[in-house]
C-alpha positions in Angstrom: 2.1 -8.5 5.4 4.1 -6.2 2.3 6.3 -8.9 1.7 8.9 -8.6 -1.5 10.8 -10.1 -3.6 13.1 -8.9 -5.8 13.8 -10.7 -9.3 17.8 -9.9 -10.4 20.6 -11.3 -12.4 22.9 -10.1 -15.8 21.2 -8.3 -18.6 19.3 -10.5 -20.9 19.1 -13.5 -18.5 15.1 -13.6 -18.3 14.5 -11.6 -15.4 11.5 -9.2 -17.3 10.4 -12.4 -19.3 9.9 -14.1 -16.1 8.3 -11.3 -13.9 5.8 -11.0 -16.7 4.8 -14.5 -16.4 4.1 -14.2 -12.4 2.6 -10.6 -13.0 -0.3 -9.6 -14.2 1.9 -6.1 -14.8 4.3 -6.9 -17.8 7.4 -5.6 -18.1 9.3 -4.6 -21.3 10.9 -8.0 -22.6 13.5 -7.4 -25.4 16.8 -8.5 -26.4 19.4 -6.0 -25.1 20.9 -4.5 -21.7 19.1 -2.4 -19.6 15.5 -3.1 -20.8 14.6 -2.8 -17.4 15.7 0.8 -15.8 12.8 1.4 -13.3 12.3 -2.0 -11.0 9.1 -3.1 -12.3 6.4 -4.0 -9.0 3.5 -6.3 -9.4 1.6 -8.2 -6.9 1.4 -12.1 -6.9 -2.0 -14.4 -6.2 -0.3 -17.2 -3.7 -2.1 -20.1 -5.3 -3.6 -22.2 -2.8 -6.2 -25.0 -3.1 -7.3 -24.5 0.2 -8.9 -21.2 -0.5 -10.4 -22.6 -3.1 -12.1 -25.5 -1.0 -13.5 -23.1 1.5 -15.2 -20.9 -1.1 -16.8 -24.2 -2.7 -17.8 -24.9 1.4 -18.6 -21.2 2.2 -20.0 -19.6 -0.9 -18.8 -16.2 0.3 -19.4 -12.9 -1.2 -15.8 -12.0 -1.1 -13.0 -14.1 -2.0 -8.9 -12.8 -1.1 -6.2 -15.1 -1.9 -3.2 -13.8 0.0 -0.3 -11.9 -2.3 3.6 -11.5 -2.6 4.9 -8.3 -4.1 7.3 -8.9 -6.9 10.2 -6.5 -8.3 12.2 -7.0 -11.7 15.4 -5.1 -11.2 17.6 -3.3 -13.5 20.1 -5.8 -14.8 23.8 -5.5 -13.0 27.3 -5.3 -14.6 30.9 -5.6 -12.7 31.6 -2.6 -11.0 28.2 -2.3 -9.7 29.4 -1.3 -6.6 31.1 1.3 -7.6 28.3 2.6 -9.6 29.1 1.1 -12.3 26.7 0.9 -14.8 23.1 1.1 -13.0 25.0 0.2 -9.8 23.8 2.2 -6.8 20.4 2.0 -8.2 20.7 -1.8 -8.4 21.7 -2.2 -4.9 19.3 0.2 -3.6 16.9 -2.0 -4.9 18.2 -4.7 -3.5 18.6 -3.8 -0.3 14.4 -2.9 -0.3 13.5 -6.7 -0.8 12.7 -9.2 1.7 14.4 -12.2 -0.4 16.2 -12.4 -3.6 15.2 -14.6 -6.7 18.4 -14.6 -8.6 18.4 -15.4 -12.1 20.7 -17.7 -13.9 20.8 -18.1 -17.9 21.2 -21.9 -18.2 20.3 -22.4 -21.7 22.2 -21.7 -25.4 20.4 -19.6 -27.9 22.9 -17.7 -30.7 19.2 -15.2 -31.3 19.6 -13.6 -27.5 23.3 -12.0 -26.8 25.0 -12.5 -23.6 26.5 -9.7 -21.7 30.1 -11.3 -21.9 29.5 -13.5 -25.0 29.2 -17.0 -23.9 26.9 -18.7 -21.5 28.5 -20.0 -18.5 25.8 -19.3 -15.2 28.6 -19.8 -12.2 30.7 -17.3 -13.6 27.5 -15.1 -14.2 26.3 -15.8 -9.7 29.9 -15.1 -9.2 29.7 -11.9 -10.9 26.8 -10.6 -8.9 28.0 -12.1 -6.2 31.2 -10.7 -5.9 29.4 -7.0 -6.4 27.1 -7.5 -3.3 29.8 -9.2 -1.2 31.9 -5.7 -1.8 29.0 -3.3 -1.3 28.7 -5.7 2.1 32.4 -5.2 2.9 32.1 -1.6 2.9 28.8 -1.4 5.0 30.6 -4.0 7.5 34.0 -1.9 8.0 31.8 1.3 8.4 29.6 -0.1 11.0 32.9 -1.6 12.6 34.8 1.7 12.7 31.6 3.2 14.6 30.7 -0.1 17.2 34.3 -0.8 18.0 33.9 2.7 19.8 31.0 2.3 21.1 32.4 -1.2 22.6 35.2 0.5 24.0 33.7 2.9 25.9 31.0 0.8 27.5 28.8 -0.2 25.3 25.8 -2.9 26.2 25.9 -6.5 25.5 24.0 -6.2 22.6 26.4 -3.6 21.0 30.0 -5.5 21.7 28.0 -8.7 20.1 27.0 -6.4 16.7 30.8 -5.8 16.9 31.7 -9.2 16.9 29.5 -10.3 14.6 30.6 -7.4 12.0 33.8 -8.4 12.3 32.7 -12.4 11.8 31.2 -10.9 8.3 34.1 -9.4 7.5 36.0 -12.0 7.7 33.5 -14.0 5.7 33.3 -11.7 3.2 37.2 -11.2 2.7 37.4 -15.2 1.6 35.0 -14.1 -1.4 31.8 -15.9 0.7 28.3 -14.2 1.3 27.5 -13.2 4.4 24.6 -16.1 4.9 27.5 -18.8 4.4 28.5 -17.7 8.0 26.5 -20.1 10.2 24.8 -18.3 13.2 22.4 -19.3 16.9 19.2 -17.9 16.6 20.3 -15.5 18.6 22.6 -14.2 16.8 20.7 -14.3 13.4 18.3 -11.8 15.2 21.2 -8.9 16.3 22.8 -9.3 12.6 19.5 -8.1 11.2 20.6 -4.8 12.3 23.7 -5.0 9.6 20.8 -5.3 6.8 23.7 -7.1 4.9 22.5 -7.5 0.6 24.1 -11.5 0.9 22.4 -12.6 4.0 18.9 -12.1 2.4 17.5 -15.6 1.7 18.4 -16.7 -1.9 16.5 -18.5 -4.7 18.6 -19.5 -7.9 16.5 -19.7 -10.4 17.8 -21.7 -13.3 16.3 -20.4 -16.6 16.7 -23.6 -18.4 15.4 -24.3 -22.4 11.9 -26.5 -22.8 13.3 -29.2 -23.1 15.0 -29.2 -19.9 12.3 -27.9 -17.9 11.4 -31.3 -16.2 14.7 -32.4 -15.1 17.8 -29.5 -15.9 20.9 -29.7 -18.1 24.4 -29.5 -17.2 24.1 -25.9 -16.8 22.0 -26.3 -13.7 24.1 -29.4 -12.5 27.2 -26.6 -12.3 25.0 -24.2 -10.4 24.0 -27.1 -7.9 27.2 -28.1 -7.3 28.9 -23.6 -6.9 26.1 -23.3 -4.4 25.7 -26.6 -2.5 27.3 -24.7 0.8 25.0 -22.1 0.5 21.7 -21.9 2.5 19.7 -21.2 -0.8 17.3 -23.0 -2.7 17.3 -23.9 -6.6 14.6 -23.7 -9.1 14.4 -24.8 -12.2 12.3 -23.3 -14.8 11.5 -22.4 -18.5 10.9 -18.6 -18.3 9.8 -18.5 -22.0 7.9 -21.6 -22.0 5.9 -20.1 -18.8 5.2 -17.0 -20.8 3.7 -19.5 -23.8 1.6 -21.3 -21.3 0.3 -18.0 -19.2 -1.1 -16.9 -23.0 -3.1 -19.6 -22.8 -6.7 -18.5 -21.7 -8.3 -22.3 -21.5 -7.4 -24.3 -18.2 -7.7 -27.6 -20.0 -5.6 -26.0 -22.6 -2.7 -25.5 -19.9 -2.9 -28.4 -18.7 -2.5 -30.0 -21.7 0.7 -28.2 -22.1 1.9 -29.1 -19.0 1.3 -32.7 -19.9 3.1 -33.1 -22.9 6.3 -31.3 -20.9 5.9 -33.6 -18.2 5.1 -31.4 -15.6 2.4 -31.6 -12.8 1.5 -27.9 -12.6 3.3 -24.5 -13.9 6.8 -23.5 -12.8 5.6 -20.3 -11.4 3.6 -21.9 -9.3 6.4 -23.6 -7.5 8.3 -20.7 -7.7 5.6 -19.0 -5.6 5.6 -21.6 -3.3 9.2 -21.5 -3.1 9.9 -18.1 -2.4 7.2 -18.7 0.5 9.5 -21.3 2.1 12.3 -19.1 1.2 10.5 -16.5 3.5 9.7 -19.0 6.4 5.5 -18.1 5.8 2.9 -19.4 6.4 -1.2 -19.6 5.5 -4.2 -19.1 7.9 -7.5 -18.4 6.4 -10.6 -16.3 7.7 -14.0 -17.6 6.0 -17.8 -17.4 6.4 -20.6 -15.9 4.6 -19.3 -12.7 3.7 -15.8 -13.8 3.1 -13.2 -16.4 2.3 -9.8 -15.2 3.1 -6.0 -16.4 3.0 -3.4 -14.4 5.4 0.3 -14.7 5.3 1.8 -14.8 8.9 5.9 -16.2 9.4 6.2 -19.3 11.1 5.8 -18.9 14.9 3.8 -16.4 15.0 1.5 -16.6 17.9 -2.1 -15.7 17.8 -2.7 -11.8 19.1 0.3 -11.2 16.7 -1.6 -13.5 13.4 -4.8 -11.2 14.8 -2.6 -7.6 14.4 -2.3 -8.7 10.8 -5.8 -8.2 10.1 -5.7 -5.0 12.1 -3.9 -4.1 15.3 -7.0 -3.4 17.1 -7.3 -7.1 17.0 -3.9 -7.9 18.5 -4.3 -4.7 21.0 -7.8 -6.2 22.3 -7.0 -9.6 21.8 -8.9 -11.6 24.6 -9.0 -15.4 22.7 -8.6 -17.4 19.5 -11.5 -19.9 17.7 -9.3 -22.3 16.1 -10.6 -25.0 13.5 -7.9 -27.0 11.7 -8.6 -27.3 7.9 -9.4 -30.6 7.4 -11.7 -30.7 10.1 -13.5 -27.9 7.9 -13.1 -29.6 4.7 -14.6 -33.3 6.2 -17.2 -31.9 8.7 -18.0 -28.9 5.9 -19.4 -26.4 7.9 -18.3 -24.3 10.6 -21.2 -24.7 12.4 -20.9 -28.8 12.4 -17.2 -28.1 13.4 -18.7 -26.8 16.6 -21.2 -29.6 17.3 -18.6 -32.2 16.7 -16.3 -30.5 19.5 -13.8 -29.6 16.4 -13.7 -25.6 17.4 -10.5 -24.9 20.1 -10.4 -21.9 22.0 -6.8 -20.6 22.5 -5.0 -18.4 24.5 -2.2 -15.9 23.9 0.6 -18.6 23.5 -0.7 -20.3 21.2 1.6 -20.8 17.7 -0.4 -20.7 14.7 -0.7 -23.5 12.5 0.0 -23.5 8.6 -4.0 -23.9 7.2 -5.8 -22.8 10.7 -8.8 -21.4 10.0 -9.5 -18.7 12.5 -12.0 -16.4 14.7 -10.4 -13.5 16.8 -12.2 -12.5 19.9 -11.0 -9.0 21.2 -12.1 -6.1 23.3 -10.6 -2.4 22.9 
């Protein structure tokens, strides 16, 4: 699955010094606006100890941790949606990823200048904010113009509830609210993906906090938690230029050590990873044998032709059965072979909802 995310906030909040700590491709990372003009792609490893377990079990020839793709866009001024400053671009951008890590500058430091001179991060979400919410307004009122017709003049179900919902979101986004603050049935969530609205994309604040407060936050954060607590978003807190010190370091035991003295189990990027994963509703199955160990990112309830078609859609075409073993079956019997003799192998039909660690076989006939 191409799955992206894209990294944004103010000029000179951390966005590039943070990208270049999850990427191995490193963006530009200096102290002035706009240091980003071209969004910046790398690819993520997911970190998962389960792949690792299966290669130790396996031995395989191939290993293929599954990835996330990663984007560092061009920092955003007000007026943005009116093309101020890098604006259209900006949005554009936006509007390409799959979820949105937003960057907040939560820490003091008189050597890095703020865009508006002092650092206060609520005012800096509300300043993006406010930009995506208008560029949402506008898309909203157009597609209302067009469906109200439509409605009128017989339109299906499906159109008259677009029409309903787009005027929902306008409302919403009148009151100064992101779309995704407007609580939605299933349903419903489904036919507003058709408005491809920039503020109902699922939201990660990332707080961008000094060392010292890398463990537990500052008051900064504390402000942030409290402007976004009727939000469905999730909050991160991390050291962006501590995680660039520790990603220089080429010794494991050398990191660790690292993370030790900072009080911290493993590297924030790491859970920022695992995060954006929950952010993304996905999931992990894993193929592995002989010639391969490999991880495969599916979105929870995804049933099993479908988890096949991501491997290729000759598999989910053909798909005549599953060979399911759960993961820690695999890990305690340590083969897939004694998986089988101990009755540990399931054979599963075309309902079945894949599990988060299944390791799987595909049968299929095209």
């Amino acid at each position: 699955m191409a799955l992206k995310c894209g990294i944004v906030g103010l000029p000179n909040v951390g966005k590039s010094t943070l990208f270049n700590c999850l990427s191995s491709a490193k963006a530009q990372s200096a102290n002035f606006p706009f240091c980003t003009i071209e969004p910046n792609i790398g690819v993520i490893t997911v970190p998962d100890e389960r792949l690792i377990k299966l290669t130790e079990i396996d031995n395989p020839k191939k290993v293929v941790p599954t990835t996330i793709e990663i984007a560092d866009i061009a920092g955003l001024v007000k007026g943005a949606s009116k093309g101020e400053g890098l604006g259209n671009q900006f949005l554009g951008n936006i509007r390409e990823t799959d979820a949105i890590l937003h960057v907040l500058r939560c820490f003091e430091n008189e050597n890095i200048t703020h865009v508006d001179g002092s650092i206060d991060p609520v005012r800096d979400k509300e300043i993006i904010d406010i930009e995506l919410q208008l560029k949402d307004l506008e898309t909203v009122e157009g597609r209302i113009e067009k469906l109200e017709k439509q409605a009128r003049h017989g339109g299906d179900p499906k159109t008259k509830k677009l029409f309903e919902l787009a005027v929902r979101y306008k409302e919403v986004l009148e009151t100064g609210k992101s779309a995704r603050t407007l609580k939605l049935y299933d349903e419903e969530k489904e036919i507003a993906k058709e408005l491809f609205l920039l503020t109902n994309k699922p939201v990660m604040y990332v707080c961008n906090v000094d060392e010292a407060s890398a463990k537990s936050g500052n008051d900064f954060v504390e402000k942030v938690k409290e402007a976004i607590k009727d939000e469905d978003a999730e909050l991160l807190i991390i050291a962006a230029a501590t995680e660039a010190d520790i990603a220089e370091l080429e010794e494991y035991d050398e990191k660790q050590m690292f993370l030790e003295e900072l009080g911290l189990d493993e590297p924030g990027v790491n859970k920022l990873i695992h995060s954006a994963y929950k952010l993304l509703n996905l999931k992990t199955y894993f193929t592995s044998g002989a010639d391969e160990s490999r991880a495969w990112t599916f979105t929870e309830g995804t049933k099993a032709p479908q988890a096949a078609g991501i491997i290729h859609t000759d598999f989910e075409r053909g798909f005549i059965r599953a060979e399911v073993i759960k993961y820690n079956d695999y890990v305690t019997l340590g083969s897939e072979s004694a998986c089988r003799d101990a009755g540990k192998i399931a054979v599963e039909g075309k309902s079945y909802v894949v599990q988060d660690g299944d390791i799987m076989h595909f049968r299929f006939n095209v």
